[in-house]
C-alpha positions, 0 to 999 in steps of 0.5 A, spaced: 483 460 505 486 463 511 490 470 510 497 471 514 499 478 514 506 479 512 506 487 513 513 491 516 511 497 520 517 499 522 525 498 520 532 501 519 533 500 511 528 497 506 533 492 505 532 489 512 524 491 512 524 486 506 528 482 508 523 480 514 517 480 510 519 474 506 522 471 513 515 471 515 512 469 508 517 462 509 515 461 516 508 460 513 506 454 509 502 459 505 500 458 497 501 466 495 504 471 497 502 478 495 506 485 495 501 490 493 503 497 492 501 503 489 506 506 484 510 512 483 513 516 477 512 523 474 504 524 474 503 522 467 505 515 467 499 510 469 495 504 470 496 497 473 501 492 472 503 486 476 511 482 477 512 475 477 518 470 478 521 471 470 515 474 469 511 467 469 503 466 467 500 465 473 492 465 472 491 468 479 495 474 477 493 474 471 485 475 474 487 480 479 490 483 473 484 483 468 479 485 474 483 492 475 482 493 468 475 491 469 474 498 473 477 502 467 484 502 469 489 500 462 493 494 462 500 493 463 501 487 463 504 481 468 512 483 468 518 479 469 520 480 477 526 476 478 529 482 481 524 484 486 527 480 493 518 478 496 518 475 488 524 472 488 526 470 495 520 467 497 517 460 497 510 461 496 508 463 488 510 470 489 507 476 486 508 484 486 501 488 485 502 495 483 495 498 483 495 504 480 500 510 481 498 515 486 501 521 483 495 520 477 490 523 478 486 520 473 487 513 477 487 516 483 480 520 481 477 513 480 481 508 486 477 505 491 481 500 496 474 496 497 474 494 490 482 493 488 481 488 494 474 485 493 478 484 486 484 480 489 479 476 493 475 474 487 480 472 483 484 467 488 477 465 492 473 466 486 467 468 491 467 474 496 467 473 504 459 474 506 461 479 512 456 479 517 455 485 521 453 487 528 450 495 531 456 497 535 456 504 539 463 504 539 466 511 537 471 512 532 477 518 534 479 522 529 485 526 529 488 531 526 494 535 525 497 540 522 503 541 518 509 546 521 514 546 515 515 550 509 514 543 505 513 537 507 516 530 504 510 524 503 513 519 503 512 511 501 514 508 507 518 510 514 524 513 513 529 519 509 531 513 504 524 512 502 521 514 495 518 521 496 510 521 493 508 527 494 509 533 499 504 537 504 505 544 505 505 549 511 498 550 515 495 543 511 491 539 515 491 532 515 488 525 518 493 521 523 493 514 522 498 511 526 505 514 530 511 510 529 516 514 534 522 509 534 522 511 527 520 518 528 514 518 522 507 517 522 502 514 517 497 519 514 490 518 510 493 520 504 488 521 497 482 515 496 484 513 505 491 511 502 497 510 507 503 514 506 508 516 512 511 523 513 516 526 518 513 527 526 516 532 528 514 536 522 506 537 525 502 541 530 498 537 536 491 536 534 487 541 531 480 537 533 477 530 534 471 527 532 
């Protein structure tokens, strides 16, 4: 089974970001599409629940889902997303996968991205790629930054519209993913190595690398 990643990493609103996914997904002959989230909601909600057209039951979906629950997060159910434009407006069998939330503490303490993705690999392949690996001498960098402003906004994607997920505060130390400097925010590892953006002018040069 052959991946097409039709991943955004940059745009001027969240409608233009969504519609250039489900452009890429339609330029592809794929058989599913797959938006995976984490949620977000008051610290207490939690738990994993996936959206489908009309809120359809589609065994795929519904082995990713019994999968999740399988490392002791609650099931939500499969719910009608006939609202979400990578669901609705795609040719594939769409579907939209919200993990767990990020701002639980009981789901993040037990998210692993290596086992919610062997999960999905599983249930759409019904096996797991044998990954063959070779010694490398390559040295990895890591940067650090640290944050300059009184608070500040974590949020879910590159820009002030997105939803904020949380906040840093002044003199906190964080690991850089990647700088977005047409849009003026970068990725960072957040809690478990989750990806999240913040505002790049808000940080101090590196404190130090690996």
């Amino acid at each position: 089974m052959a991946v097409v990643n039709c991943t955004v990493d940059s745009s001027t609103s969240e409608n233009q970001a969504l519609n250039n996914i489900v452009t890429k997904a339609n330029c592809t002959e794929a058989d599913f599409l797959l938006s995976i989230h984490l949620n977000a909601s008051d610290t207490f909600v939690h738990d994993t629940e996936i959206y489908t057209y009309n809120g359809k039951e589609i065994p795929e979906a519904r082995n990713i889902l019994n999968n999740i629950i399988d490392m002791d997060y609650t099931n939500r159910g499969i719910k009608d997303g006939s609202h979400l434009a990578v669901v609705k407006n795609t040719h594939a069998c769409s579907m939209l996968i919200k993990l767990c939330f990020i701002d639980n503490k009981a789901d993040m303490s037990k998210f692993s991205i290596e086992k919610m993705a062997d999960a999905i690999v599983l249930s759409l392949c019904g096996k797991l790629p044998v990954v063959k690996t070779t010694p490398s001498t390559k040295i990895k960098i890591e940067v650090w930054k640290t944050v300059t402003a009184t608070t500040l906004n974590i949020r879910s994607g590159q820009g002030a519209n997105f939803p904020i997920i949380g906040e840093l505060h002044k003199g906190d130390k964080i690991r850089i993913d990647r700088d977005y400097k047409e849009s003026g925010f970068t990725s960072i590892l957040y809690i478990s190595n989750v990806i999240v953006c913040i505002n790049i002018n808000m940080l101090r040069m590196p404190v130090k690398c690996l």
